[in-house]
C-alpha positions in Angstrom: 19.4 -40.7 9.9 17.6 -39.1 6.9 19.0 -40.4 3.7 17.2 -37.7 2.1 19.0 -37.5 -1.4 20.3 -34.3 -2.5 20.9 -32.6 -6.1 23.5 -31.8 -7.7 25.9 -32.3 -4.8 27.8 -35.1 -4.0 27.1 -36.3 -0.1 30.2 -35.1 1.3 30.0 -31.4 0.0 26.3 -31.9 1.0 26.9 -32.6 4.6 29.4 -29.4 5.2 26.5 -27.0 3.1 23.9 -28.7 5.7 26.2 -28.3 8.9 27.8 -24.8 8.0 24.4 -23.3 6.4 22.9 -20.4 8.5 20.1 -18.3 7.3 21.7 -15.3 8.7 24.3 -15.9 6.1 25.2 -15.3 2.7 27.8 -17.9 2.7 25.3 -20.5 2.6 25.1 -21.7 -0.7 21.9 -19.6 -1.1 22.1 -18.0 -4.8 19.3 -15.3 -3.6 18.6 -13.4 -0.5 16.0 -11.1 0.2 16.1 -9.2 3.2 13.1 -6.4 3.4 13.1 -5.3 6.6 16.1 -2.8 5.5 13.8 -0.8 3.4 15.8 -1.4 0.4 14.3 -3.2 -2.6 16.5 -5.9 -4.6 17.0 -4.4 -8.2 16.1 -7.2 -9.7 12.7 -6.9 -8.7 9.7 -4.9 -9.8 7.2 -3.8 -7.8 3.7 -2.1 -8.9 0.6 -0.7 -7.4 -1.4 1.4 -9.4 -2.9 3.8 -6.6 -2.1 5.7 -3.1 -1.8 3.8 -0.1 -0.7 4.4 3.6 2.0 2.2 6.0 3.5 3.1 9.4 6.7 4.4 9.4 9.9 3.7 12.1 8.2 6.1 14.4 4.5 4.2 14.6 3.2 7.0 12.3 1.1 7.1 9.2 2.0 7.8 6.5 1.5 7.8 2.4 4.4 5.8 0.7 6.3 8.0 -1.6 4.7 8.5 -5.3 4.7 10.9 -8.0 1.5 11.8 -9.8 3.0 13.5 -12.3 3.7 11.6 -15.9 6.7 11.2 -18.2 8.9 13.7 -15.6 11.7 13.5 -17.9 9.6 14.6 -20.5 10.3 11.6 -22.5 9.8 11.9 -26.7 9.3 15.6 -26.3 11.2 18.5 -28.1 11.3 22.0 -29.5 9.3 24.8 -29.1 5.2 24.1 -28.4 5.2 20.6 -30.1 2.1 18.5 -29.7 1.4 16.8 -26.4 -0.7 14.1 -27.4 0.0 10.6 -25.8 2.9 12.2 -23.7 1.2 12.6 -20.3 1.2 16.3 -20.4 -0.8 18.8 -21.7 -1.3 22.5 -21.8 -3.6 24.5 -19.7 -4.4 28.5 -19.7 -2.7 28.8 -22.9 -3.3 31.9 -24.7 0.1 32.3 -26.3 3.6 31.9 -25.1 6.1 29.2 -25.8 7.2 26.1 -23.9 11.0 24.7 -25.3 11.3 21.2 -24.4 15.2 21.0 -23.9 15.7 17.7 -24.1 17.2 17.4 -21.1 14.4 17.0 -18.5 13.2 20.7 -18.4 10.8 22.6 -20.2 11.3 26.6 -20.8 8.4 28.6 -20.4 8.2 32.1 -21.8 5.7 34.4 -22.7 4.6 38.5 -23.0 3.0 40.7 -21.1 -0.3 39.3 -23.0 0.2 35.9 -22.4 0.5 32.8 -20.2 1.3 29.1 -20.7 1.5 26.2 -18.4 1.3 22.1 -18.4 -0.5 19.9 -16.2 -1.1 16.1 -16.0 -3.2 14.8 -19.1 -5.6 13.4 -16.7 -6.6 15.0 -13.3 -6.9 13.1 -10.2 -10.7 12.3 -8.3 -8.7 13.1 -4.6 -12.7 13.4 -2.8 -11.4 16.1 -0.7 -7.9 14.6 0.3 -4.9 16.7 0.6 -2.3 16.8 -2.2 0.7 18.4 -2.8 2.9 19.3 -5.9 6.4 20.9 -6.6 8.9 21.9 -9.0 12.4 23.0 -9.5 12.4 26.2 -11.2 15.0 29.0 -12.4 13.3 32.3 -13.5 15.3 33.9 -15.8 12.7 37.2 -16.0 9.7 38.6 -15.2 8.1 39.7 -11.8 6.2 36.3 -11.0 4.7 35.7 -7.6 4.0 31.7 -6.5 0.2 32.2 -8.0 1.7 32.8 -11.1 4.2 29.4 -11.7 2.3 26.6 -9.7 -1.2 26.5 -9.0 -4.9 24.8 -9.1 -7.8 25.8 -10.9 -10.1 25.1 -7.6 -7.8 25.9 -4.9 -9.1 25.2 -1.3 -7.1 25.6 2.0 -4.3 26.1 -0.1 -0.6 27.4 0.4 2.6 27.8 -1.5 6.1 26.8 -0.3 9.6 28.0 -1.7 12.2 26.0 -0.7 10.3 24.1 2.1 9.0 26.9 4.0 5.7 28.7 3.9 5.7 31.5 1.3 4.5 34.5 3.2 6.0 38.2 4.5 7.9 36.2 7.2 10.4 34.4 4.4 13.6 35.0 4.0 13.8 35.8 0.4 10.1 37.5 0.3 10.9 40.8 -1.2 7.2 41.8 -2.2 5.7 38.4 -3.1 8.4 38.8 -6.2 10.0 35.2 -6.2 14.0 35.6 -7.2 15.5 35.5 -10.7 18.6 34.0 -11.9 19.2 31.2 -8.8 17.1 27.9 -8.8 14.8 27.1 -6.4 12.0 24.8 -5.3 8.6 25.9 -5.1 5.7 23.8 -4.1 1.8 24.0 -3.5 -0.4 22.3 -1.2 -4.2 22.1 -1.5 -6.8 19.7 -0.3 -8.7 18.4 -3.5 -11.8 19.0 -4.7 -14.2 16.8 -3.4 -16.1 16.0 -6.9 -14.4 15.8 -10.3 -10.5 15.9 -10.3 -7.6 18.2 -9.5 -5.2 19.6 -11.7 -1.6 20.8 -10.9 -0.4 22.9 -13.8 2.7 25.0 -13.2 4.4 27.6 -16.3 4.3 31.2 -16.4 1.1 33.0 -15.9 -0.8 30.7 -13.8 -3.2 33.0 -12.6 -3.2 35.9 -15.2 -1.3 37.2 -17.9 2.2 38.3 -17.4 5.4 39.1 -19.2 8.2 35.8 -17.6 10.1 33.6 -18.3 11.1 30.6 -16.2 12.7 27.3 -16.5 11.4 24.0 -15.2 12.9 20.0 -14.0 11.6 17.1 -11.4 8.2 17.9 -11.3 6.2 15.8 -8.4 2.9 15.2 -7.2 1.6 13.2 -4.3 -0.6 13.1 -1.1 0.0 15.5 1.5 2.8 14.2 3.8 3.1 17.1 6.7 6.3 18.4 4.9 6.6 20.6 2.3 9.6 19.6 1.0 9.9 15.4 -0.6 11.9 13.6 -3.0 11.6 13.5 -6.9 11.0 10.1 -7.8 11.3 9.8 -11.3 8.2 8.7 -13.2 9.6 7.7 -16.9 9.6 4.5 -19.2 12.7 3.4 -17.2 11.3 3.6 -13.3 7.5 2.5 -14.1 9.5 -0.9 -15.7 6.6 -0.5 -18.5 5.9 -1.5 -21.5 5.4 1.3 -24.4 4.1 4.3 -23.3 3.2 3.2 -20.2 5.2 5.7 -18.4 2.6 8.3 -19.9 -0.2 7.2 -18.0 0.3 5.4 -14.5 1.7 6.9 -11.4 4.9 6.0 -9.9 3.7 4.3 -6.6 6.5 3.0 -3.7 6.9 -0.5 -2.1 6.0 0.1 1.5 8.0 -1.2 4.6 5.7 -1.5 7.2 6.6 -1.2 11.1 4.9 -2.6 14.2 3.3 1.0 15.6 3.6 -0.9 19.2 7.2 -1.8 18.9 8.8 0.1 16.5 9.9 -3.3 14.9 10.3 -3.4 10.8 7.8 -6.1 9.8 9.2 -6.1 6.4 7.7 -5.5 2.8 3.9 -5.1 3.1 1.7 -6.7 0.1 -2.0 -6.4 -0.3 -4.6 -7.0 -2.1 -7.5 -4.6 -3.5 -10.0 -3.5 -1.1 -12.2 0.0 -1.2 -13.3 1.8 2.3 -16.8 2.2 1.8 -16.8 4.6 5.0 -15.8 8.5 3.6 -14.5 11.3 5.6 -12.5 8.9 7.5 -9.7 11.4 8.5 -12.6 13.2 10.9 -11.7 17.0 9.5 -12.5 19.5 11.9 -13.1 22.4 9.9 -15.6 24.1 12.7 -18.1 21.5 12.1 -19.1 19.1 15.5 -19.3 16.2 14.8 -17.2 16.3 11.8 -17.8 16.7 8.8 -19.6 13.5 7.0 -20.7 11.9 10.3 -23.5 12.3 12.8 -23.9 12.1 16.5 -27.8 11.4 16.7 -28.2 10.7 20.4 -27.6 12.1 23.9 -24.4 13.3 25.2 -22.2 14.3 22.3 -20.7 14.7 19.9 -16.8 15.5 21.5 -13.6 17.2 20.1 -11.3 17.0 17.7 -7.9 15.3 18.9 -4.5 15.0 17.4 -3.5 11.3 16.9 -1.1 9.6 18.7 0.0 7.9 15.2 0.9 11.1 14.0 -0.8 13.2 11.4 1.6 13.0 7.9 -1.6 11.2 6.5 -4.0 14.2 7.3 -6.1 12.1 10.1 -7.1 13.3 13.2 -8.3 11.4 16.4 -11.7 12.1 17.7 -12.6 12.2 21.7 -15.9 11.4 23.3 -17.1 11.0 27.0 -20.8 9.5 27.9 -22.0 8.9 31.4 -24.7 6.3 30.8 -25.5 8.5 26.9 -24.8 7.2 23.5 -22.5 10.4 21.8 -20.8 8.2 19.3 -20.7 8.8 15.6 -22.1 7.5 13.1 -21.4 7.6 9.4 -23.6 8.5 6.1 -25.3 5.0 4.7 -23.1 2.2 3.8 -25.0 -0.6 0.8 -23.9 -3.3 2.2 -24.9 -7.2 -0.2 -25.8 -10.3 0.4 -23.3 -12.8 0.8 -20.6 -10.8 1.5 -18.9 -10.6 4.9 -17.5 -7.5 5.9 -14.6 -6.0 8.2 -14.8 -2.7 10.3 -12.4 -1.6 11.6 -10.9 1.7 13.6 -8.1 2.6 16.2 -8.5 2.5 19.9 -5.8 5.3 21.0 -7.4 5.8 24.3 -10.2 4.1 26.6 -11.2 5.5 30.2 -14.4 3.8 32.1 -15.4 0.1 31.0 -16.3 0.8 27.7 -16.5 -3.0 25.9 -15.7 -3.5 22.5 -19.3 -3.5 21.2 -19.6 -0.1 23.2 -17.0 1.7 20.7 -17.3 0.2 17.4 -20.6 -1.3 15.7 -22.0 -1.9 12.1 -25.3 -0.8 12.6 -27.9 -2.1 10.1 -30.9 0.5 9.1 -32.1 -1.9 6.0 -29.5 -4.8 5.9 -29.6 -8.0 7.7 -26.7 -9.0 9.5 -25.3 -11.9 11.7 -23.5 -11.5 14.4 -20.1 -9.7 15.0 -16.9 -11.3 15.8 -14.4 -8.6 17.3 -10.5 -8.6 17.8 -8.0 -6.2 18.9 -4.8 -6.5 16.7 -5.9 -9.7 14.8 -6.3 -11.6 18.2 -10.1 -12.7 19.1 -12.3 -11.0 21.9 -15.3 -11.1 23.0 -18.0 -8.0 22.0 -18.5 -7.8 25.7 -14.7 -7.8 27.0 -13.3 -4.5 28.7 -11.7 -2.5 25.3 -8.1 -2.0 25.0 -6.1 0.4 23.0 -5.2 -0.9 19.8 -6.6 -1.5 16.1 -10.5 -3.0 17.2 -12.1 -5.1 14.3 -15.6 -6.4 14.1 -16.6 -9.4 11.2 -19.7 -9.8 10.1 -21.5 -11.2 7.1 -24.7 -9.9 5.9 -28.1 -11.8 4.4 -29.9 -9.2 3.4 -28.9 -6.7 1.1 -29.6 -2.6 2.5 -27.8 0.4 4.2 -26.0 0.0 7.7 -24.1 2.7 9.8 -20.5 2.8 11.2 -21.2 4.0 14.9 -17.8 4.9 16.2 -17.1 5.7 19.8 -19.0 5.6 23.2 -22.2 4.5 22.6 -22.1 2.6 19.6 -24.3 -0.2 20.9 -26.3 1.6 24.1 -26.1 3.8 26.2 -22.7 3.1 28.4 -20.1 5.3 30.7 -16.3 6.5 29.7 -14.3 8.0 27.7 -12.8 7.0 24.3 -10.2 8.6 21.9 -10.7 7.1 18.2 -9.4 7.6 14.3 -9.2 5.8 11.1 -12.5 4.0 10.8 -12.6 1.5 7.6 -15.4 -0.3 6.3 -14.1 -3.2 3.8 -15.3 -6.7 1.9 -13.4 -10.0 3.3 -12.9 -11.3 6.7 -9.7 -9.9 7.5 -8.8 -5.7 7.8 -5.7 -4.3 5.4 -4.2 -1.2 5.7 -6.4 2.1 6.5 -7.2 4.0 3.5 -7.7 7.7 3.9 -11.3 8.9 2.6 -13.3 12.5 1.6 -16.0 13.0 0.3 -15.9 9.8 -1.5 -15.0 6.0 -0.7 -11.1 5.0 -2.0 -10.1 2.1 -3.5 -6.3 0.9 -3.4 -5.3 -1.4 -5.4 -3.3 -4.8 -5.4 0.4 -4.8 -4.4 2.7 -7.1 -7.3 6.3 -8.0 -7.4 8.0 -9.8 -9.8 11.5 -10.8 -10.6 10.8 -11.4 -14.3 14.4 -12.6 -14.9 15.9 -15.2 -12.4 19.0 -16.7 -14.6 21.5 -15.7 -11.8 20.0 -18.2 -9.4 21.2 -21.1 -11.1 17.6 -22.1 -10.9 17.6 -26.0 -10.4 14.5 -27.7 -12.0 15.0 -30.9 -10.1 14.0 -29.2 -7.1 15.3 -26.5 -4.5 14.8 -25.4 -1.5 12.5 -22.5 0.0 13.0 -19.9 3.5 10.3 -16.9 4.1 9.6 -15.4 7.2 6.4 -13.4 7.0 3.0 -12.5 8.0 0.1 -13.3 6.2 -3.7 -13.2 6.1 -5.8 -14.2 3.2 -9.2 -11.7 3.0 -11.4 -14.6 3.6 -12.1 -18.2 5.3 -12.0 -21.8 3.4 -9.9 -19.9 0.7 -6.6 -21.0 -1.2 -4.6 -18.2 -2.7 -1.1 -18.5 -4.1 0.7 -15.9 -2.7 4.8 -16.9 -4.0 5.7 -19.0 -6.5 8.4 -19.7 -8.6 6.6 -19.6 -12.6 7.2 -19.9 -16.1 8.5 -17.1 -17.8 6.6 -14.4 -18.2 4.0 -16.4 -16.3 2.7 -19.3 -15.9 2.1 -22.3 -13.3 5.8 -23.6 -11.5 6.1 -24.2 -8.3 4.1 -22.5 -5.5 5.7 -22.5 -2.4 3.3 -20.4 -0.8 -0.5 -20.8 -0.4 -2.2 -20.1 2.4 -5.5 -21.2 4.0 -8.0 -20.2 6.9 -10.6 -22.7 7.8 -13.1 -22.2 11.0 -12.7 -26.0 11.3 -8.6 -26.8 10.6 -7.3 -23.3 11.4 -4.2 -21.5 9.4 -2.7 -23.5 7.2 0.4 -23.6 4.1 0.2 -25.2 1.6 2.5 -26.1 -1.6 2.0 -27.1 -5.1 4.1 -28.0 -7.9 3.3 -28.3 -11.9 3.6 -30.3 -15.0 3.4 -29.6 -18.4 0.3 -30.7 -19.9 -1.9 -29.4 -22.4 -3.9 -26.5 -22.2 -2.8 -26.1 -18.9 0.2 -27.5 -17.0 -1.5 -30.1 -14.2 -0.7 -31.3 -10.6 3.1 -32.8 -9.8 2.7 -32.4 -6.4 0.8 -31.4 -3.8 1.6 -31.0 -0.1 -1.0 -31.1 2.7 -1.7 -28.4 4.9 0.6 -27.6 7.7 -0.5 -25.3 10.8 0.9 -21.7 10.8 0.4 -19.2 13.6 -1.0 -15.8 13.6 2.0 -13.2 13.7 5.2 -13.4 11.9 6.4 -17.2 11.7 9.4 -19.1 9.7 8.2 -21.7 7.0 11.1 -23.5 4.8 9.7 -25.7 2.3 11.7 -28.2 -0.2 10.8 -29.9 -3.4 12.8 -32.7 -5.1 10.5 -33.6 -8.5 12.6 -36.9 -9.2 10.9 -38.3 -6.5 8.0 -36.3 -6.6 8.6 -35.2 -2.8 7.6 -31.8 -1.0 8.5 -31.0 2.7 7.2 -28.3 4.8 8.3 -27.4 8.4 6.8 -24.2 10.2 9.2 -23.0 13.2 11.0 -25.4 13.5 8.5 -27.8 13.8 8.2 -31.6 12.5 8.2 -31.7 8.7 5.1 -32.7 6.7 6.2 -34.7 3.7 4.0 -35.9 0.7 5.3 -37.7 -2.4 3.2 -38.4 -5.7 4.7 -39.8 -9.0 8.0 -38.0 -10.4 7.9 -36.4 -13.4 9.2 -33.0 -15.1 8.0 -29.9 -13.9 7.3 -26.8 -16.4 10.4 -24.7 -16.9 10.5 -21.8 -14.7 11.6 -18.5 -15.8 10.2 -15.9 -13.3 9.5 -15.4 -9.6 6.2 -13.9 -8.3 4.4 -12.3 -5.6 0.6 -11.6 -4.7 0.5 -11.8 -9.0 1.0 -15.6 -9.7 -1.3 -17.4 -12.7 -3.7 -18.1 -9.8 -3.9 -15.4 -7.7 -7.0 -13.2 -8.0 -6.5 -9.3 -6.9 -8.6 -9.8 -4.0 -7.3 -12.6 -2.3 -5.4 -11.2 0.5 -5.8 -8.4 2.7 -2.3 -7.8 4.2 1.2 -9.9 3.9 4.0 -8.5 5.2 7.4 -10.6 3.7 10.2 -9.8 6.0 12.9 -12.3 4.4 13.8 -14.9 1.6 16.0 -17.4 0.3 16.3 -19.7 -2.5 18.8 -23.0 -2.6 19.3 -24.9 -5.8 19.4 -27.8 -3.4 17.2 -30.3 -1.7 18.5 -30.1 1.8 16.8 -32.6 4.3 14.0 -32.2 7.1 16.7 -31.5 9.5 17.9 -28.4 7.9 14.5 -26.8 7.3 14.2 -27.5 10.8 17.4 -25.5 11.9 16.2 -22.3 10.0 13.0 -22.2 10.8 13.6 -21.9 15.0 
């Protein structure tokens, strides 16, 4: 029997918690449960990312997450009548005369004369390279004879279109009448534009967007975000309090939503995704067919191509479409415009298999071909799992590794033909070119490569888990893959308050030679920087969603770890006090760099203020 001692319980009361605990159950004596495959975020956490990024809905589509572009919505520390808009996220555009009455309560009333016109935009415009955006706005006109040009618009409009009320604005609407939008009733109107592809874009909306004109019009819950294949989305407020900010904050960074990622084979919630920061060096990844063949930003520079535009079976709410090619014994893939590639650093291509006819290999449909770079040799795998270069392909997500010792240019070569010349038929989109050993999430590209930066969640404030310092006990289930090999980020971790090194009771590790591996490490105070309590050796982890629980009990100096239920690996150093934790962390812990993962989805989470025994951690973890 283990006589594992507990704390804070006596060894009766111990016994019934270890017998009657169940991870599917509150009732446990957990004092917090996180459960993120219901889509719902806990409260008392808050999450950042400072740029656009895509997931895959319920459906197995893509899909932006929800943002809003737009600044201080509320219109935060505004009032009156044309006051300054310095350092409040707004500013005025096409103003020559007019008046805009902040009210105070979240709208702004634009007026002006037949001589005049006055809008607001963003203070800053956004570098989209091409990409689609979209922006709306309640609005009540109280007079004037204002058409959608006139109250929402772009400077640089391209394949553009206005919306009232979620459908197209045109001679077919409802409530048409001549172009004339109504007065006296409120309405939403929206606009939809692809960006330009250099320099930014600017939503401004008011009266006299494009010309003078005598109006007057009343406006609340402005949003701006990607293009989502609806013309009609939610306002998510963008103020002080949503942005959880410090000062002014709210004035200058976009409200960007937590994703909740599904399987796109299975349908299946795999829970809150969390990356790191990666850029796709490969543009014009959403293949636009705007008349051009190939599309526009690639090539097809050999025999037999260059194929047809397709619409993906992932959907098309992030603005890609598929591409289809057929060779019989040609080369018509495509190829992209240069990629610098440098020395040292290994890199991850990537695309999605949606359909495969003949027996096209791997290395037929997806290569990083070098024009002035050196490179090794390719690893491939479909959906994380290894395969050969020379295997029949199969539909799914196809990546290809490779690490380069010479700095130059290489190609992507997408599609039939990528390596020589070869027979079948293969449907393709969302290419991606990236640093690190491991693929994230696809990023959308124009005319210009797109960073997305690091996912970070924090619970800044955990004084309602009756945090034991003595030790606890840990339950995730999750997915996880650091960006590179023979790393060893901190992912989770229990830390000082606001930050600071605690207890980590989630690092991760691939190594060519021991495999995937957890770790955990706990702190002491020290001076300058708290030092080693306790460290536990690695335990093996599969690839895929797993079940870790881990358990740490600093009077002994003792930290257990069992994976799936699993046999617990247990390593004990000298007891003493760990650092006072204040906070909770994820993907932002003292020691985790913005690069160090690609993609971790957490699906769930519990905390115990006890030490339960090896036995326990094996029950919840099968």
């Amino acid at each position: 029997m283990n006589r594992k001692r507990t704390l804070g319980l006596a060894p009766a009361e111990f016994r019934v918690r270890n017998r009657a605990a169940s991870v599917g159950s509150d009732n446990d004596g957990s004092t917090l449960s996180l459960d993120f495959t219901t889509g719902i975020l806990d409260p008392r956490l808050t999450f950042t990312r400072t740029t656009n990024a895509t997931f895959i809905n319920s459906l197995g589509y893509f899909e932006w997450a929800n943002s809003n572009m737009y600044w201080n919505t509320a219109f935060e520390g505004l009032s009156g009548s044309n006051p300054s808009l310095t350092s409040s996220g707004w500013g005025y555009a096409l103003s020559t005369g007019g008046t805009a009455v902040f009210n105070g309560d979240g709208t702004v009333t634009v007026t002006t004369t037949a001589a005049e016109r006055r809008a607001i935009f963003r203070s800053s415009g956004f570098s989209g390279g091409g990409l689609r955006v979209f922006a709306s706005v309640d609005v009540t006109i109280a007079s004037g004879s204002l058409e959608a040009s006139q109250v929402i618009v772009t400077g640089t409009p391209t394949n553009a279109q206005h919306y009232v009320n979620g459908v197209i604005w045109n001679s077919s609407h409802p409530i048409w009448n001549g172009g004339i939008l109504p007065v006296g009733t409120q309405f939403n109107i929206a606009y939809a534009t692809d960006s330009v592809t250099s320099g930014t874009t600017s939503m401004y909306f008011g009266v006299g967007c494009s010309s003078v004109i005598a109006g007057s019009a009343t406006f609340s819950n402005p949003r701006w975000t990607m293009w989502k294949g609806s013309a009609t989305v939610p306002y998510y407020p963008n103020t002080s309090a949503t942005n959880n900010s410090t000062a002014d904050r709210y004035k200058s960074a976009d409200y960007q939503a937590p994703r909740f990622d599904y399987d796109p084979t299975t349908r299946a919630p795999r829970g809150l995704l969390m990356e790191g920061s990666t850029t796709n060096l490969v543009t014009y990844s959403q293949f636009a067919f705007t008349g051009s063949n190939p599309p526009t930003g690639w090539t097809s520079p050999f025999t037999g191509g260059p194929g047809s535009a397709a619409t993906s079976t992932y959907g098309t709410l992030d603005g890609a479409n598929a591409w289809t090619q057929n060779a019989s014994n040609t080369r018509p893939m495509l190829s992209s415009t240069a990629i610098a590639l440098t020395t040292g650093n290994t890199y991850t291509v990537s695309m999605y298999l949606e359909a495969v006819s003949g027996a096209l290999t791997y290395q037929d449909v997806l290569l990083l071909n070098p024009s002035t770079a050196t490179l090794g040799t390719p690893t491939y795998r479909k959906n994380g799992e290894t395969v050969l270069a020379g295997d029949i392909a199969e539909v799914g997500r196809i990546e290809a590794t490779v690490s380069c010792t010479g700095s130059g240019n290489a190609n992507l070569r997408c599609g039939p033909g990528a390596n020589a010349n070869c027979t079948g038929g293969a449907t393709f989109s969302r290419p991606q070119v990236e640093v690190g050993a491991q693929v994230g999430s696809y990023i959308p590209t124009g005319a210009s490569t797109v960073a997305r930066t690091r996912d970070e969640m924090t619970m800044a404030n955990i004084s309602g888990l009756a945090f034991n310092q003595r030790g606890g006990t840990v339950f995730m289930q999750l997915e996880d893959n650091p960006r590179d090999f023979e790393t060893f980020p901190y992912f989770a971790a229990f830390e000082q308050s606001p930050s600071g090194r605690g207890w980590t009771f989630a690092r991760f590790n691939n190594s060519v030679s021991a495999g995937r591996r957890v770790f955990g490490i706990a702190f002491k105070p020290a001076s300058p920087n708290p030092i080693t309590l306790i460290s536990s050796s690695g335990i093996s982890r599969p690839s895929g969603q797993y079940k870790f629980a881990a358990s740490l009990d600093t009077s002994l100096a003792r930290m257990a770890i069992v994976v799936n239920g699993g046999s617990a690996v247990v390593n004990a150093d000298t007891a003493a006090t760990m650092t006072t934790i204040g906070s909770l962390k994820f993907n932002n812990t003292t020691e985790t760099a913005a690069t160090d993962f690609s993609s971790v989805w957490v699906a769930q989470l519990k905390y115990w203020p006890i030490v339960f025994a090896n036995e326990f951690l094996r029950t919840i973890t099968t």
